[in-house]
Backbone as a chain_set.jsonl record, in Angstrom:
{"seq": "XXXXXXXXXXXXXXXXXXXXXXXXXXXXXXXXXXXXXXXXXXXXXXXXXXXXXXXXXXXXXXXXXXXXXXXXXXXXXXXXXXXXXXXXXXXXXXXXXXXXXXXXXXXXXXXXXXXXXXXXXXXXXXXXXXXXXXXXXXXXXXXXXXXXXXXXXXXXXXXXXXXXXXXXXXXXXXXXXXXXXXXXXXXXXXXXXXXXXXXXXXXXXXXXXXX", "coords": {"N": [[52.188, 153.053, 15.839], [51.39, 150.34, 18.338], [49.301, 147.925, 18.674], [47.145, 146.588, 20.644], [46.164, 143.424, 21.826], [43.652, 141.533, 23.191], [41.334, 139.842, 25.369], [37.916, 139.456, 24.164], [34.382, 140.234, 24.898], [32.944, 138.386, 24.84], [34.103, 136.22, 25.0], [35.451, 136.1, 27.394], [32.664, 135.767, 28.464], [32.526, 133.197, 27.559], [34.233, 132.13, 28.8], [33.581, 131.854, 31.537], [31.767, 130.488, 31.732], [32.166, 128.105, 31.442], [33.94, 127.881, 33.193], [31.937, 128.134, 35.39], [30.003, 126.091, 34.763], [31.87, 123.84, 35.452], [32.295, 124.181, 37.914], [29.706, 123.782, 39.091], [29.583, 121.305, 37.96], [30.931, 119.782, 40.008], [30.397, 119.951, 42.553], [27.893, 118.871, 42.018], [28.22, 116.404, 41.612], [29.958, 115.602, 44.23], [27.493, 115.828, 45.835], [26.417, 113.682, 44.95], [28.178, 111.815, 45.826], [27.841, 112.062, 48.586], [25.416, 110.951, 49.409], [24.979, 108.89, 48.108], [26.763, 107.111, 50.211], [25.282, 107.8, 52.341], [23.15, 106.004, 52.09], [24.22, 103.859, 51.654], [25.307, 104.046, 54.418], [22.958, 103.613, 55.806], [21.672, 101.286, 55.188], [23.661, 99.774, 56.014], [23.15, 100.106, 59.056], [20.915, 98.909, 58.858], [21.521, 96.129, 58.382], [23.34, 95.637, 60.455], [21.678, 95.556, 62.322], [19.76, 93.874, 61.452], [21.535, 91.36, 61.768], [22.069, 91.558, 64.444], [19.878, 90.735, 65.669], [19.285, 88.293, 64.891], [21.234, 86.585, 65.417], [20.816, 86.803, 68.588], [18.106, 85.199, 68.267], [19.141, 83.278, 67.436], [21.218, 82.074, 69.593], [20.359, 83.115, 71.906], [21.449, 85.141, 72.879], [23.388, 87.828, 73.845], [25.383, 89.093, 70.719], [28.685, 89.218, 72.038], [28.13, 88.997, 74.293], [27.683, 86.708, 75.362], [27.921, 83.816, 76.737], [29.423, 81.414, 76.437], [30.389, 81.48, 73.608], [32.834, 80.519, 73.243], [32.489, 77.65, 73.021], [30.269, 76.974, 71.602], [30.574, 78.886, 69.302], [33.182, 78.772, 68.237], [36.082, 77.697, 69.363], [38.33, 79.237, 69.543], [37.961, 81.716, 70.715], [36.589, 84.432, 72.613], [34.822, 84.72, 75.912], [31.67, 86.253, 76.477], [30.293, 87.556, 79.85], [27.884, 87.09, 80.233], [25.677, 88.595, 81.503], [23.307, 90.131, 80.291], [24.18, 92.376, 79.028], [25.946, 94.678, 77.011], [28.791, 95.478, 78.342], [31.407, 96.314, 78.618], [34.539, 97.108, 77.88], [35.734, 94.69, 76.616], [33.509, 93.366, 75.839], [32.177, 95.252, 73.8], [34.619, 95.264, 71.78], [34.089, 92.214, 71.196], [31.87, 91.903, 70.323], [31.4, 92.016, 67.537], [33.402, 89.965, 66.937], [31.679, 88.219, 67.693], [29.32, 88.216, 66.17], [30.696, 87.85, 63.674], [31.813, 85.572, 63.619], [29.831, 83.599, 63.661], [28.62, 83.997, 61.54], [26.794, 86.047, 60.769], [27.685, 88.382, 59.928], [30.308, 89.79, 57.605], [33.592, 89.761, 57.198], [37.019, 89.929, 59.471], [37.42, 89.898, 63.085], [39.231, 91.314, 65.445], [38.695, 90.947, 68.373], [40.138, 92.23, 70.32], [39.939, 94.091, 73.321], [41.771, 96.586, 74.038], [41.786, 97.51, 71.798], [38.956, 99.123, 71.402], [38.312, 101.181, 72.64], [36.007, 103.115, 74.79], [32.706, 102.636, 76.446], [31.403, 105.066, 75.387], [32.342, 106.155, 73.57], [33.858, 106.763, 70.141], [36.045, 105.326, 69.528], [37.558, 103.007, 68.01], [39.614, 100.146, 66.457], [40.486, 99.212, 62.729], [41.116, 96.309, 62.833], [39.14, 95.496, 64.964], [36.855, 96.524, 65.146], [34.043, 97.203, 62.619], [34.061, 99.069, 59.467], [32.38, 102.456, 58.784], [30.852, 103.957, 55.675], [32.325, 106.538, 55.609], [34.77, 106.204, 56.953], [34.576, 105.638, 59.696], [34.177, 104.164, 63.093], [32.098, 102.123, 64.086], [30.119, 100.979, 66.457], [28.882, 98.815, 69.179], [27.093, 99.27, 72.176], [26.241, 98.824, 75.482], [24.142, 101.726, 77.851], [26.512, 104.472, 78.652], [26.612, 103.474, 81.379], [27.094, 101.507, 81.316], [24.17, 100.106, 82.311], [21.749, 99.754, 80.973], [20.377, 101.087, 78.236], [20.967, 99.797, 75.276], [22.947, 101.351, 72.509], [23.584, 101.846, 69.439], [26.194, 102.461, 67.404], [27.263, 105.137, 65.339], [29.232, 105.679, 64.37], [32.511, 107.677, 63.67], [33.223, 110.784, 61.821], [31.357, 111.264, 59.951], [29.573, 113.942, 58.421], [27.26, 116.523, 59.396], [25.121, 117.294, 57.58], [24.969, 114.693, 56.311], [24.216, 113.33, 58.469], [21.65, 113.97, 58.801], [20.168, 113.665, 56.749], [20.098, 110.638, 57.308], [18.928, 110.782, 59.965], [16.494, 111.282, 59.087], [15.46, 109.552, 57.419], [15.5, 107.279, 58.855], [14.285, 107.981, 61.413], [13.29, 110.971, 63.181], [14.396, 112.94, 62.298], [15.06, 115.058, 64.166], [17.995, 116.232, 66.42], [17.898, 115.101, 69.212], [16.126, 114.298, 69.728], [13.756, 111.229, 69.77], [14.556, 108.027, 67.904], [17.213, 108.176, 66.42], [19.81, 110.116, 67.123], [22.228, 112.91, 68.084], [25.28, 111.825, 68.551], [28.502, 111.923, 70.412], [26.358, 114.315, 71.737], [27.134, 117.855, 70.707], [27.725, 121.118, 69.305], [29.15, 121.542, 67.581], [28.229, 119.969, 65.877], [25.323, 119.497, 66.344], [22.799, 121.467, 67.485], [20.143, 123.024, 69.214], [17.755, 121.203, 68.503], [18.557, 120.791, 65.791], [20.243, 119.721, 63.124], [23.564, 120.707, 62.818], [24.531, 121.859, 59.988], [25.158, 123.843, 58.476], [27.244, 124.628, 59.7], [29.053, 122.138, 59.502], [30.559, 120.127, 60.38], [33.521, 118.303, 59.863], [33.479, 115.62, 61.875], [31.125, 113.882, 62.922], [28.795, 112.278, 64.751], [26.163, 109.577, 65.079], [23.862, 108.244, 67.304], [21.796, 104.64, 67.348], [19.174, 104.702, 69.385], [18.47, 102.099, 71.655], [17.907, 99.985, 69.746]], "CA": [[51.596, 152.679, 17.131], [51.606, 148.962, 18.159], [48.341, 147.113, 18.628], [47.249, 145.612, 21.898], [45.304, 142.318, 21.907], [42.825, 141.038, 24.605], [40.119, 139.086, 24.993], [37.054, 140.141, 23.983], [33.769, 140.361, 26.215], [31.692, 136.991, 24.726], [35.418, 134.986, 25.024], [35.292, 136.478, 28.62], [31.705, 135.038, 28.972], [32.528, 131.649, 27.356], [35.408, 131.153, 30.055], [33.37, 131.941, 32.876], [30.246, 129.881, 31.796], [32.716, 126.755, 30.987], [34.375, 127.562, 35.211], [30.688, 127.82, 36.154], [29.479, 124.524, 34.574], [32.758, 122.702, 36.282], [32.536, 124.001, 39.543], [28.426, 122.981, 39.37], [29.384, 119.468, 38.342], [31.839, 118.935, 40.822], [29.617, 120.397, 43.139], [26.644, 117.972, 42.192], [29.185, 115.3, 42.091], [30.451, 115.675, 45.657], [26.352, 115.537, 46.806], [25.902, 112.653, 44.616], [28.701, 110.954, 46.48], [27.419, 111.814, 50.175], [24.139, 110.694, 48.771], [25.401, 107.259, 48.083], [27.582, 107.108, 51.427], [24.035, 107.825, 53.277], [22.336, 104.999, 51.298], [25.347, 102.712, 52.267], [25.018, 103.494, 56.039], [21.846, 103.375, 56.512], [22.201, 99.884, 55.007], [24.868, 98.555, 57.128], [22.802, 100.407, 60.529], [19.794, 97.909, 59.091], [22.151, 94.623, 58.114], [23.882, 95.282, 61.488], [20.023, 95.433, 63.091], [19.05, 92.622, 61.496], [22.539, 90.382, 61.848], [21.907, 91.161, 65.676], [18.667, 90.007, 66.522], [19.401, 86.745, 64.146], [22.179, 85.744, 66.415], [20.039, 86.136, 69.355], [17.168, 84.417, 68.168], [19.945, 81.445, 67.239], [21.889, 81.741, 70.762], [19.549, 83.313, 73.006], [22.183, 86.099, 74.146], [23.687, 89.228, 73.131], [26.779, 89.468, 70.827], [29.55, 90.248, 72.842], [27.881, 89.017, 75.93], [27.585, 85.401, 75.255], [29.306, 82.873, 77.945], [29.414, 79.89, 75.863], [31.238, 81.404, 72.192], [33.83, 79.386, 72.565], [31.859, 76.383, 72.847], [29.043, 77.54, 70.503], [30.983, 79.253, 67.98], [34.566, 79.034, 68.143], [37.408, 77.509, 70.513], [39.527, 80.852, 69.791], [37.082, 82.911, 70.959], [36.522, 84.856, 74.38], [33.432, 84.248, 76.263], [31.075, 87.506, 77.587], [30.314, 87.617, 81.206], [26.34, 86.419, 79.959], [24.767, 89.345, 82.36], [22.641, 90.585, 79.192], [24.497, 94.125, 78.519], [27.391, 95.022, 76.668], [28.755, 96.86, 79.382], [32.809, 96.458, 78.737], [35.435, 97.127, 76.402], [36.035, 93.744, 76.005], [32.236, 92.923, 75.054], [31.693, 96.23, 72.934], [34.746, 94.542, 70.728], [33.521, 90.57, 71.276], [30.04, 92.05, 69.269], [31.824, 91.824, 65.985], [33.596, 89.003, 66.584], [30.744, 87.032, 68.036], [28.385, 88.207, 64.943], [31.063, 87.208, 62.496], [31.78, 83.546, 63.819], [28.223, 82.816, 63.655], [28.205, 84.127, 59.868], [26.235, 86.718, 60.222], [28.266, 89.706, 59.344], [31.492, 89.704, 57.201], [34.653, 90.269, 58.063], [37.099, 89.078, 60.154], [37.674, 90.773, 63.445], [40.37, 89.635, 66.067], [38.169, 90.875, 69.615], [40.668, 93.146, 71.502], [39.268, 94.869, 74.304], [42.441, 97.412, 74.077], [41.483, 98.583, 70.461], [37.386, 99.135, 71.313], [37.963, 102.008, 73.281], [34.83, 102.698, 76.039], [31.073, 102.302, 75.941], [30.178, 106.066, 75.157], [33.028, 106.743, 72.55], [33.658, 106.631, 69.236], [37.409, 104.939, 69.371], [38.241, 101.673, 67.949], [40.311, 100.268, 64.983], [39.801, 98.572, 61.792], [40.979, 94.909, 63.54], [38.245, 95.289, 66.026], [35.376, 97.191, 64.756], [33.705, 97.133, 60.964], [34.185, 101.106, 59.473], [31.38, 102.914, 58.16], [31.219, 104.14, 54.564], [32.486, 107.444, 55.971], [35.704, 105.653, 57.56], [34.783, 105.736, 60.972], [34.212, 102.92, 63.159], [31.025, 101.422, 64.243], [30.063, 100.835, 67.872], [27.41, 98.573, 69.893], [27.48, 99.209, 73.481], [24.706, 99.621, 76.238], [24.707, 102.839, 78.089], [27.995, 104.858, 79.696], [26.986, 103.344, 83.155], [26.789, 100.025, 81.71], [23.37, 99.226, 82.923], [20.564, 100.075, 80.624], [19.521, 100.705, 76.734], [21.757, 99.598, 74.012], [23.703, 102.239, 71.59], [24.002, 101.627, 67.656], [26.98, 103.92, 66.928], [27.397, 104.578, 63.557], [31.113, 106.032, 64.655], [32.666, 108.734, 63.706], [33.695, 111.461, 60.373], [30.04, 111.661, 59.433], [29.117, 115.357, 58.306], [26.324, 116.653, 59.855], [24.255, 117.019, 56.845], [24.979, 113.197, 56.003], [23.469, 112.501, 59.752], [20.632, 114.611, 59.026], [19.808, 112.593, 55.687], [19.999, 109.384, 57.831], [17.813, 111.099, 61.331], [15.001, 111.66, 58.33], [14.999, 108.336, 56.747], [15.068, 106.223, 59.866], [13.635, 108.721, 62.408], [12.33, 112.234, 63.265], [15.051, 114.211, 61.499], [15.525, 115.933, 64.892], [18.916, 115.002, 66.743], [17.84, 115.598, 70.237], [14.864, 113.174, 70.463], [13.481, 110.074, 68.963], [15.724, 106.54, 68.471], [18.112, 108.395, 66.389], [20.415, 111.277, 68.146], [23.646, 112.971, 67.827], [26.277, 111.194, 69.954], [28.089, 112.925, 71.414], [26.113, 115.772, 71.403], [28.529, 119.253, 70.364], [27.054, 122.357, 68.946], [29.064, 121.457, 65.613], [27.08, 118.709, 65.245], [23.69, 119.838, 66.292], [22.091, 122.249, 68.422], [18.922, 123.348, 69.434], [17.341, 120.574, 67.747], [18.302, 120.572, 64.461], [21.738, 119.253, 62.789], [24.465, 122.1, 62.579], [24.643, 121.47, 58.644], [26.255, 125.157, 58.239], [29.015, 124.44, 60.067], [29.373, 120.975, 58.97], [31.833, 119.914, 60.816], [34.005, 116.988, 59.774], [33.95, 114.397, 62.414], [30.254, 113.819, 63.729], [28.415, 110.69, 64.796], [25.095, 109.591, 65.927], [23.583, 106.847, 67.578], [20.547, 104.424, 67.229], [18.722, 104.269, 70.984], [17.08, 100.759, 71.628], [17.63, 99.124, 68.606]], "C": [[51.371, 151.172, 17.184], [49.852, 148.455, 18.646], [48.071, 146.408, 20.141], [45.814, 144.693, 22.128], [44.454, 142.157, 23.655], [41.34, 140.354, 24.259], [38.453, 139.791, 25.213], [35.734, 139.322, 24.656], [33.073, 138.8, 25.814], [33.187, 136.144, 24.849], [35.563, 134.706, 26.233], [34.43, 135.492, 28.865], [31.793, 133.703, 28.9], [33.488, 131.063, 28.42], [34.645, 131.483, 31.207], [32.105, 130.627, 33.352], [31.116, 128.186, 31.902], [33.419, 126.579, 32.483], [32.89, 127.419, 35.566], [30.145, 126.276, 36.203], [30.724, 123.461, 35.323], [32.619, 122.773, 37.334], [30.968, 123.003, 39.908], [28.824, 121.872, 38.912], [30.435, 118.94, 39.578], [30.931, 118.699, 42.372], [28.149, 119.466, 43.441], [27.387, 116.818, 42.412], [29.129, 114.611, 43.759], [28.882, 115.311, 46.341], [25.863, 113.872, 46.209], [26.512, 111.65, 45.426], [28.479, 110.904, 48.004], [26.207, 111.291, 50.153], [24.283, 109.368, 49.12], [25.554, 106.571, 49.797], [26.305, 106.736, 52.533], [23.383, 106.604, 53.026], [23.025, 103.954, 52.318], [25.195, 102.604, 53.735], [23.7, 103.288, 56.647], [21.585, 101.502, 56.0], [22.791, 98.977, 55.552], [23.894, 98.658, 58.447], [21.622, 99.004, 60.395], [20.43, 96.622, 59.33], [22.42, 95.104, 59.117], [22.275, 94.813, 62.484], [19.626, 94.297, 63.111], [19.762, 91.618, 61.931], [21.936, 90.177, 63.567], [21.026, 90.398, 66.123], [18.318, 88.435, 65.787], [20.119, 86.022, 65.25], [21.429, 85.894, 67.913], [19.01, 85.294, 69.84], [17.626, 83.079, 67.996], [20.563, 80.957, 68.406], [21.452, 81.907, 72.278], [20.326, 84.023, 74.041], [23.027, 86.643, 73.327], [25.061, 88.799, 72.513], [27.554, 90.306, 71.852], [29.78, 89.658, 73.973], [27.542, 87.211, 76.208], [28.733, 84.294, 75.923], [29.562, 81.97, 77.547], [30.131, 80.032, 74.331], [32.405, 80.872, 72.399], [33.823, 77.617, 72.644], [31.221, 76.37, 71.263], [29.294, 78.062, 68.986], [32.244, 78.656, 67.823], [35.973, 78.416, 69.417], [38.309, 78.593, 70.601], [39.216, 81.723, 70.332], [36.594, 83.288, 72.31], [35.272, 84.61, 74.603], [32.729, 86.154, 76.895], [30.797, 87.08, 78.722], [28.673, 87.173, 81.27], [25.199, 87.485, 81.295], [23.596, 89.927, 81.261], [22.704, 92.113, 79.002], [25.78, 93.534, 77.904], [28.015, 95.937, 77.167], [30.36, 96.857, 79.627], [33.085, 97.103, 77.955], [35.436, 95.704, 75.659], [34.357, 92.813, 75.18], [32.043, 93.904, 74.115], [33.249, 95.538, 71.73], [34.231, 92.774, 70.214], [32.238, 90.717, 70.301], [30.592, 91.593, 67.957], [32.379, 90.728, 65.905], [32.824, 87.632, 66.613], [29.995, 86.718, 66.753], [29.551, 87.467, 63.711], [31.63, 85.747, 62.421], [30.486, 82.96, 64.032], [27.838, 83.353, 62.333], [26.865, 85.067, 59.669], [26.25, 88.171, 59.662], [29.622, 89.421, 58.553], [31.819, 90.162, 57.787], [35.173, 89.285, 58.941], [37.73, 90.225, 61.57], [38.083, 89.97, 65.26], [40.03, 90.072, 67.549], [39.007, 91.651, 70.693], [40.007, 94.14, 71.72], [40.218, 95.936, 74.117], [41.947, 98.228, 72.311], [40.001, 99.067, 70.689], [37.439, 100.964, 71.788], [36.927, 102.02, 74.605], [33.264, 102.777, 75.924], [30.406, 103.929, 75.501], [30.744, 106.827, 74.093], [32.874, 106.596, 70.88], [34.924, 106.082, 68.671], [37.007, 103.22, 69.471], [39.505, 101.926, 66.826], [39.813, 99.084, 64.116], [39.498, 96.968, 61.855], [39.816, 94.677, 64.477], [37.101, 95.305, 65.39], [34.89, 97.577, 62.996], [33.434, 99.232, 60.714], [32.899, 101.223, 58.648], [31.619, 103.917, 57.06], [31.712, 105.983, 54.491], [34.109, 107.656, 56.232], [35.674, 105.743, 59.429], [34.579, 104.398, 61.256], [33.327, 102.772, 63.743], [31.136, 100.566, 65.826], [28.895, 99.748, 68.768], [27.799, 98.55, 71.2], [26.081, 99.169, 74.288], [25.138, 100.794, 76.679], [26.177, 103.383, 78.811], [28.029, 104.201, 80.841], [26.536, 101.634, 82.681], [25.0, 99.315, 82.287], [21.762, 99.31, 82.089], [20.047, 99.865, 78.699], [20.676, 100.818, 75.761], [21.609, 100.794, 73.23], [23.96, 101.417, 70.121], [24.547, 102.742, 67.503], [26.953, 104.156, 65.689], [28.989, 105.119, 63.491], [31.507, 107.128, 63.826], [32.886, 109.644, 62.142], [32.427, 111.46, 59.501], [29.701, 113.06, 59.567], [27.532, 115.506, 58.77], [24.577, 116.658, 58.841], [24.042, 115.823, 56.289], [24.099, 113.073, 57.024], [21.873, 112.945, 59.772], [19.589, 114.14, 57.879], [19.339, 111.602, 56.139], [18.671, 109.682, 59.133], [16.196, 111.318, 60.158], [14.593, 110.448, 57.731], [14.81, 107.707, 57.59], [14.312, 106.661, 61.336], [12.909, 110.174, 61.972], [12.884, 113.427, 62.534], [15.505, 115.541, 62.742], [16.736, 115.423, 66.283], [18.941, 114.708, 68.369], [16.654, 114.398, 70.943], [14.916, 112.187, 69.168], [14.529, 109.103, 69.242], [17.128, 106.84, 67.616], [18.711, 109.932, 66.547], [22.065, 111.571, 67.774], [24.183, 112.39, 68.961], [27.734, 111.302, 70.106], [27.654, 114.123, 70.96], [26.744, 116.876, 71.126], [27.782, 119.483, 69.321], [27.948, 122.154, 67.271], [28.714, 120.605, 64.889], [25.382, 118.873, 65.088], [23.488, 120.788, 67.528], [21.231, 122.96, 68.179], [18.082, 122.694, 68.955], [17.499, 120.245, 66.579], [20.147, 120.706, 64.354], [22.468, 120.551, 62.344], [25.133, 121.383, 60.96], [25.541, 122.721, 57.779], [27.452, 124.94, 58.808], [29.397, 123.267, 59.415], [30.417, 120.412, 58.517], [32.1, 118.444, 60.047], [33.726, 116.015, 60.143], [32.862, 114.048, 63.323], [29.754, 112.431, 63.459], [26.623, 110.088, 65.457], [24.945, 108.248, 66.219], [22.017, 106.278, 67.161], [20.319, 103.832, 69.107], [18.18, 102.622, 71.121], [16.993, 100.318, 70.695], [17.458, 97.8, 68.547]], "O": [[51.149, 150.641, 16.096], [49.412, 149.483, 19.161], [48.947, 145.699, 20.636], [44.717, 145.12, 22.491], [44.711, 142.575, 24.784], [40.585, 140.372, 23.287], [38.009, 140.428, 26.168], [35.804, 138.125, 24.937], [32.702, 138.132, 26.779], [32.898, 134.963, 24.654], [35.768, 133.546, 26.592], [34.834, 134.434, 29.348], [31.351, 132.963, 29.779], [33.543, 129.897, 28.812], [35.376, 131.31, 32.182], [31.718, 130.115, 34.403], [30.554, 127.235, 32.446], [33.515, 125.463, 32.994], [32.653, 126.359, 36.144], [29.931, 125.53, 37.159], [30.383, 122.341, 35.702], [32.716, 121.77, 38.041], [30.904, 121.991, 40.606], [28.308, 121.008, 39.621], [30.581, 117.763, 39.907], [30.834, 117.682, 43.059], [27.518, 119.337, 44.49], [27.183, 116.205, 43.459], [28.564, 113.636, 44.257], [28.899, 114.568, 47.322], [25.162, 113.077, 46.835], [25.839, 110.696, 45.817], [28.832, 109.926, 48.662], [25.841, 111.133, 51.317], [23.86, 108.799, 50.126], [24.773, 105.829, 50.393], [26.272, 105.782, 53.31], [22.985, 106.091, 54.072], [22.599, 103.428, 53.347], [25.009, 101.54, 54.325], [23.457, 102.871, 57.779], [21.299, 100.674, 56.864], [22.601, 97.763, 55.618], [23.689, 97.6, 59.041], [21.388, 98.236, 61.328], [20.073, 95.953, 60.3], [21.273, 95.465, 59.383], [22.087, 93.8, 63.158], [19.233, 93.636, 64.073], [19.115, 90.754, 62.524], [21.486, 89.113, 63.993], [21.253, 89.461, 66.889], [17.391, 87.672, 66.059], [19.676, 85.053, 65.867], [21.5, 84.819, 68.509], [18.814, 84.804, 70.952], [17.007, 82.039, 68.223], [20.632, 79.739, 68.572], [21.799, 81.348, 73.318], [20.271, 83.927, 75.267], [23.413, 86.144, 72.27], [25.904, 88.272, 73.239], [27.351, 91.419, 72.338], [30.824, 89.584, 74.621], [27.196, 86.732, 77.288], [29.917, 84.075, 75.67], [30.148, 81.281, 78.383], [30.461, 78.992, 73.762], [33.085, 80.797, 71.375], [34.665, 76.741, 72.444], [31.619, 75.904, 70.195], [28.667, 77.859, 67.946], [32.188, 77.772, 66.968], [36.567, 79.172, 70.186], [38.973, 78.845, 71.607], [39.996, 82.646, 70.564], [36.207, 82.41, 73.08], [34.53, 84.294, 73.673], [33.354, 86.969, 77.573], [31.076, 85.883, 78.786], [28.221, 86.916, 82.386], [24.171, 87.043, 81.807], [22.668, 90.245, 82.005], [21.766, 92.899, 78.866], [26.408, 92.494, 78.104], [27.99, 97.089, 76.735], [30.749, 97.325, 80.697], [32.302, 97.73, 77.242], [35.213, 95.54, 74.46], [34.28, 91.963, 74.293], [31.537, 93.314, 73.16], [32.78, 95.3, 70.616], [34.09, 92.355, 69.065], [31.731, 89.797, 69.659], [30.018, 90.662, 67.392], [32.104, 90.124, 64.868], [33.008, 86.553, 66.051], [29.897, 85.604, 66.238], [29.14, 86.593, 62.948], [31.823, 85.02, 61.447], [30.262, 81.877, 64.573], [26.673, 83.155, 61.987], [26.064, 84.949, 58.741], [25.366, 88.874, 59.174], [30.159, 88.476, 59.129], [31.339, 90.842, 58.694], [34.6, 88.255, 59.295], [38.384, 91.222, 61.263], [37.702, 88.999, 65.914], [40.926, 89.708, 68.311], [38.6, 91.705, 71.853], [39.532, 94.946, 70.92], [39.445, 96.868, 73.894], [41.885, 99.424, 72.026], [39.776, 99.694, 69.653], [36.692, 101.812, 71.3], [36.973, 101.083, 75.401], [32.883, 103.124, 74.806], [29.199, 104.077, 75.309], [30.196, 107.816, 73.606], [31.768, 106.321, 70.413], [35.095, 106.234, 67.461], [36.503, 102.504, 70.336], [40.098, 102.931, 66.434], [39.027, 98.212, 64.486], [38.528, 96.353, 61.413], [39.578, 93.497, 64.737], [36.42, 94.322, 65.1], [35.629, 98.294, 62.321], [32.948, 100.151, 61.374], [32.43, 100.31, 57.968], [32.487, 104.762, 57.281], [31.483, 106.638, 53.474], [34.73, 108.682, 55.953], [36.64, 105.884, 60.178], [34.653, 103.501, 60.415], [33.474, 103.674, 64.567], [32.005, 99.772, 66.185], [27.822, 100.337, 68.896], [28.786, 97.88, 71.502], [24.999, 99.448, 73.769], [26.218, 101.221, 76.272], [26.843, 102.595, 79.483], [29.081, 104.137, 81.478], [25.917, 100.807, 83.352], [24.835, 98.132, 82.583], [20.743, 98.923, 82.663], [19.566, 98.888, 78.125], [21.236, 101.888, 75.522], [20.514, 101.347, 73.128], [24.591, 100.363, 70.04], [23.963, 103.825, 67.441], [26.58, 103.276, 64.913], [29.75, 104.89, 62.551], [30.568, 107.552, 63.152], [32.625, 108.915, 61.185], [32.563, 111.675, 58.296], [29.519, 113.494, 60.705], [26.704, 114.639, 58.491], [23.455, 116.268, 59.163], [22.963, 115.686, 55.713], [23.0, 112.666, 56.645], [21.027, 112.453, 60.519], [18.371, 114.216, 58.045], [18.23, 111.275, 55.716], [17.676, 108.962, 59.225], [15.052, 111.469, 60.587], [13.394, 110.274, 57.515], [13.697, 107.197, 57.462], [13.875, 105.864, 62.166], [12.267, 110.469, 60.964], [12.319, 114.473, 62.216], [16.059, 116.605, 62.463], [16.472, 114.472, 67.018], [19.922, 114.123, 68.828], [16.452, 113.912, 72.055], [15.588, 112.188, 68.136], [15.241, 109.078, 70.246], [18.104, 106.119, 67.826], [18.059, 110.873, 66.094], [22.888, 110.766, 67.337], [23.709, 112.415, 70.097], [28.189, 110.229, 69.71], [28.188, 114.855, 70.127], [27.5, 116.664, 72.074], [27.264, 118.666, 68.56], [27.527, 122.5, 66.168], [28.793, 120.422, 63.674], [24.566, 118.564, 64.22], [24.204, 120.65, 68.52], [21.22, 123.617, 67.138], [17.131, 123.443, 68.733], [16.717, 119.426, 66.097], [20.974, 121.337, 65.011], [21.943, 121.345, 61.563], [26.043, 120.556, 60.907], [26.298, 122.598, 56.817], [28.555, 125.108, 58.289], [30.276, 123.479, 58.579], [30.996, 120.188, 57.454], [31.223, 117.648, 59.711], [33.574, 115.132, 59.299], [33.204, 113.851, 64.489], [30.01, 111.663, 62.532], [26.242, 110.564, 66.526], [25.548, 107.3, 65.717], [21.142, 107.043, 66.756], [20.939, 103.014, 69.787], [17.299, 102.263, 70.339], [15.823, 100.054, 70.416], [17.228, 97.255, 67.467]]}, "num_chains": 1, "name": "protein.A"}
């Protein structure tokens, strides 16, 4: 009679305990690295916070929206329409280039109004708009109708439980109220108040109100 080998039940256990312990580090891994990511944007949302209100306290008018940057900063450089909104395309990209010819943001970023997209989106590209440690792209606009309270995007491919990390450190943790909010609102981002972290979708974004 011939013999038939197999693995026996503690050889069993040692291969399951040695998949268990890999999947849990990859597993802690992966949170350590959205962890970071969160750190990082909430970092840039402040340095962009603070870069802004430097350059207005030095020019006395909004990136973007400034009628005199190519006096003031730059001869290459487009002028804003000086109404005190960022209420274009061509001012929602002019923000980045205004802030970074006055040295207060890196980067270099070449001001087309055709790459920005529109004041309530989440479309630019990497020439225009600075990406967030997510890869999306980073937004300042005032509202959709142009006429009212400045938007801090943080742009787009942010998971909902990342945004919900960030709504607790710099706000209320709820995405519906307070100064930070999902934008655009969609049920696989958040609904009923609280960040859709079960679904946790791919490609979500929030804004800062009134910053």
């Amino acid at each position: 009679m011939s013999q038939q080998k197999g693995f026996t039940l503690i050889e069993v256990a040692l291969v399951l305990l040695v998949i268990g312990l890999m999947l849990g580090g990859i597993l802690k891994g992966q949170a350590l690295i959205e962890n970071a990511r969160v750190r990082a944007l909430a970092n840039q949302i402040h340095n962009v916070n603070a870069a802004w209100f430097a350059f207005i306290d030095r020019y006395r008018a909004l990136p973007g929206d400034l009628a005199t940057a190519s006096t003031q900063l730059d001869t290459t450089l487009q002028n804003g329409d000086g109404n005190g909104r960022v209420n274009s395309a061509a001012e929602v990209a002019l923000v980045w280039q205004h802030l970074a010819a006055g040295g207060f943001i890196s980067g270099t970023f070449d001001g087309a109004a055709d790459n920005a997209g529109g004041l309530a989106d989440t479309e630019c590209t990497t020439s225009t708009c600075p990406t967030n440690p997510f890869g999306g792209f980073m937004k300042i606009s005032s509202d959709a109708d142009g006429e009212g309270v400045l938007h801090l995007i943080t742009g787009a491919n942010v998971p909902p439980s990342a945004l919900m990390q960030l709504d607790l450190q710099i706000d209320d943790g709820n995405p519906d109220t307070g100064a930070f909010v999902a934008y655009p609102a969609t049920a696989d981002c958040a609904s009923d108040g609280a960040w859709s972290i079960e679904a946790d979708a791919a490609s979500c974004s929030g804004a800062w109100i009134g910053f």
